[in-house]
N, C-alpha and C positions, 0 to 999 in steps of 0.2 A: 180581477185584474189589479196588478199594485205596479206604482210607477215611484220612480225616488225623485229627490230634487235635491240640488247640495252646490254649494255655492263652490268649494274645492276640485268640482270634477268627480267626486266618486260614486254619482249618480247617475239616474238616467239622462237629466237635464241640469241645466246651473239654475233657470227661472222657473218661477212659478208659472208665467206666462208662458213659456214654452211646455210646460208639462200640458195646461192647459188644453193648447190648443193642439196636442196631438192625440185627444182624446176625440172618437169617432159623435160625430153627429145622432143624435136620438139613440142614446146609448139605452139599454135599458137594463143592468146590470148595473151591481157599485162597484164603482172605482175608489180604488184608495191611494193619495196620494200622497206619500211620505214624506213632511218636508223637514232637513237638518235642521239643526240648531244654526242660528245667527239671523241676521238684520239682515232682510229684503228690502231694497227702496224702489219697489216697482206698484205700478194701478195693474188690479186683476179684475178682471171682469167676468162672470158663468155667466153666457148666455142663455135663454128660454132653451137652448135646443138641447146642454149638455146636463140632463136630469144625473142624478144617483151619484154627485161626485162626494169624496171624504175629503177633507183637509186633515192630514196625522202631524202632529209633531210630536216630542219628546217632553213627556212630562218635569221631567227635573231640569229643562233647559229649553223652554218652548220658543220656536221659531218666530219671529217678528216680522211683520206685513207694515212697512207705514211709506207715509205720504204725506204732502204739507198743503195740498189743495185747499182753492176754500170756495163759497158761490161767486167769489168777485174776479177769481183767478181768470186771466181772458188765457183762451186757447182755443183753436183750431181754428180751420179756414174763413169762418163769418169773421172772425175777431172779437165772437162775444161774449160772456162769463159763462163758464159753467152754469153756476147756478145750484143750491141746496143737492138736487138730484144726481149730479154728474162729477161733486166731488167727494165722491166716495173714495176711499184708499183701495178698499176690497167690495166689492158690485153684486150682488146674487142675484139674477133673475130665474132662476132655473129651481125646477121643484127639487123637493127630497136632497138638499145640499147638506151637509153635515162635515162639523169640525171642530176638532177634539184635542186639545193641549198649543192651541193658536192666540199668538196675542195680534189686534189690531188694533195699529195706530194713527191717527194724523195729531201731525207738530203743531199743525199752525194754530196761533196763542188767539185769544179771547179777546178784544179792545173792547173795554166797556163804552158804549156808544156808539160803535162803527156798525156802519151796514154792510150788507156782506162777506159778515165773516163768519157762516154757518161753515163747521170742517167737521164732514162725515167721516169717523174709522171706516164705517163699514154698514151696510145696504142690502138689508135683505127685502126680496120684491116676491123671490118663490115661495110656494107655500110648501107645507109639512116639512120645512127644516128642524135640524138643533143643534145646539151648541153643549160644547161638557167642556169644563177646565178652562175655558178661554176666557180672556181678558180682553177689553176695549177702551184704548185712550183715545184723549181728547179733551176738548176744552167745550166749543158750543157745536151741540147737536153730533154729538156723538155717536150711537146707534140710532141710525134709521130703520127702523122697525116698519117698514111700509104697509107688506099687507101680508095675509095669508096666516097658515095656523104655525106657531112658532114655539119651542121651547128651549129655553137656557135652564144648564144646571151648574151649577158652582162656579159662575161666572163672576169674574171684578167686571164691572163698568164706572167708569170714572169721567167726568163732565161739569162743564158748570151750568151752562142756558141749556132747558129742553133738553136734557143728555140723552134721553129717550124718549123716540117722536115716532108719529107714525100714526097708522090706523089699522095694525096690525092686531090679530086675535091673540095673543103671546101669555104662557106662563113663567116665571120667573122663579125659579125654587133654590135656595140655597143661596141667595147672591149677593155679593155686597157691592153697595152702592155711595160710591165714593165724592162728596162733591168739592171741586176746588174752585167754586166762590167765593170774589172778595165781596161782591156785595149784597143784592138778592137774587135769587135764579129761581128755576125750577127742577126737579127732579126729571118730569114728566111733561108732556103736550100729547096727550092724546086726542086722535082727530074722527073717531065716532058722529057722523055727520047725520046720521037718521036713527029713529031709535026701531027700526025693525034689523036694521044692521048687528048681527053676531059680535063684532069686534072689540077688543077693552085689554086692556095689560092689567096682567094679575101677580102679586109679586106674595109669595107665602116663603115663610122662615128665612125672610131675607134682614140684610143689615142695611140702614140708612145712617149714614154720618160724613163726617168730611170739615171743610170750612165754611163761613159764610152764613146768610142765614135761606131759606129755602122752604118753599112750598113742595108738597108730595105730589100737587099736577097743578097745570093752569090748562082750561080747558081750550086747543085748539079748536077744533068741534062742538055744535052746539050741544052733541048729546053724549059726549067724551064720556071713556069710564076707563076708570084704575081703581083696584079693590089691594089694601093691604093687609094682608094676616099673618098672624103668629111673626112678627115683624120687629125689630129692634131699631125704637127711631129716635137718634140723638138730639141731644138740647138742639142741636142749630134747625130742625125742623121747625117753621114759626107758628106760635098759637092757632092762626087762622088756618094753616093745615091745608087750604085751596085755593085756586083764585078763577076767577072766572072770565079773565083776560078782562077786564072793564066793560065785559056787556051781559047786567043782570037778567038779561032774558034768558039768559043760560042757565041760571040757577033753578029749574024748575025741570029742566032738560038733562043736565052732567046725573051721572051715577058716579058719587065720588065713595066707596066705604073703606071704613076701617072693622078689623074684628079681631077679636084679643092680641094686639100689639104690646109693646112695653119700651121701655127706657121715657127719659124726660119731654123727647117731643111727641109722647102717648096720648100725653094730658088733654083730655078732650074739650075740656074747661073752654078756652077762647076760640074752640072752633065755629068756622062760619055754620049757620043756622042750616046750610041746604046740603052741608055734609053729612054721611048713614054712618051709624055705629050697626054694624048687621048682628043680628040677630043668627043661630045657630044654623036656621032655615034659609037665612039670605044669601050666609054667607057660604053653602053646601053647594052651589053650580062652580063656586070659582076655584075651590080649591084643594082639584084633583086633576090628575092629569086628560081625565072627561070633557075636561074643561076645553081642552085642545083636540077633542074626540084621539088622543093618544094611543088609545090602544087597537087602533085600526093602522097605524104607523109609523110609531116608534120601534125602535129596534133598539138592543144593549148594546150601547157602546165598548165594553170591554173585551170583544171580538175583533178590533181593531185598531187596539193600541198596544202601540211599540214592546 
């Protein structure tokens, strides 16, 4: 089933939100929804119930989702903030979601020192999603990577605090990782809270650069893990390479590695003492698409673009 969206009228819908929701409850087929080129300023939500949807746009001209929410934004009838969770631009609770040649964005800017200004692009909660060609702006907490098995391929994500958060199981391949930090941030906050827990972001032949200077993760979780390979990570990645949010007891707990990376913030030299250089053995569960048991559910994307 394919449904268009087009902000002109020459589709089935003008919103995103209305293509949405006229898609049937516990659908179990994919939908693909085609959406024009231009700038959407609307919150989209997939609920649990609408499995197999696509988001399509136009690769030489990809469609834009944004929003300016943040946690502190107060709305709806309590009168109380959002909150990290609820201000997501674009929402996934729903499995098997996929979207290909999609940029999401939230506006709202970064104030170094203010509380409450986590602003989510975008929130995936379903599990066996992925993403191809998409881009994700923003400034703190960017991509919520919540939970579930997740793959990005040749994704921009751009961030400064925690740009990618979560306790999601997610591979990362191809992606560059942009950071627009004036002053220290992190890449990552993964939140791995037990160590019998599957979960960890894996980032392979990705690029890390941007402004600022910046750690590769600070461990939300006490048992947090992000593995970096075959990885290009510029000077402004800092010597120390981790941080363990200020509670050492972590350090015995995080799975932090790196495994044949390169550029200037490679240099393993001033890394903290509880960071892994993996070894060939180590670093062979993280980085294949096994990793996300992929090949039980991924499908080619090239089936369903424009």
């Amino acid at each position: 089933m394919d449904i268009s969206v087009s902000q002109d009228g020459n589709g089935d819908f003008k919103t995103i939100k209305e293509a949405i929701d006229s898609i049937p409850l516990y659908n179990t087929r994919r939908i693909l929804v085609h959406i024009n080129s231009g700038v959407y300023r609307e919150k989209v939500n997939i609920p649990r119930t609408m499995r197999f949807i696509t988001l399509v746009g136009n690769a030489s001209d990809p469609p834009t989702i944004t929003g300016n929410d943040t946690a502190s934004t107060v709305r709806g009838r309590d009168g109380g903030p959002l909150r990290t969770f609820q201000s997501a631009t674009v929402a996934v609770d729903a499995d098997y979601f996929m979207a290909i040649n999609v940029k999401f964005e939230n506006t709202a800017p970064h104030v170094v020192g203010s509380v409450g200004g986590q602003a989510v692009a975008l929130r995936i909660s379903g599990t066996k999603a992925s993403f191809y060609n998409c881009s994700f702006y923003g400034s703190q907490d960017t991509l919520y990577d919540h939970k579930g098995l997740h793959f990005f391929s040749n994704c921009f994500i751009q961030g400064s605090v925690d740009f990618i958060f979560g306790y999601g199981t997610s591979l990362y391949e191809n992606c560059y990782l942009k950071s627009v930090s004036k002053k220290v941030a992190s890449v990552t906050a993964q939140k791995r809270s037990n160590s019998s827990i599957s979960s960890g972001f894996s980032f392979k032949n990705c690029t890390v650069t941007g402004t600022g200077s910046i750690y590769l993760g600070r461990a939300w979780g006490d048992y947090s893990r992000v593995i970096f390979s075959y990885t290009f990570l510029d000077k402004i990645v800092l010597p120390q390479g981790w941080s363990d949010w200020g509670k050492k007891s972590r350090d015995q707990k995080v799975y932090y590695g790196e495994y044949k990376c390169s550029g200037e913030g490679a240099n393993l030299t001033g890394r903290v003492p509880w960071a892994r250089v993996l070894t060939d053995e180590e670093a062979m569960p993280f980085i294949g698409k096994y990793y996300i048991d992929g090949d039980t559910w991924l499908v080619d994307p090239s089936a369903y673009q424009l």
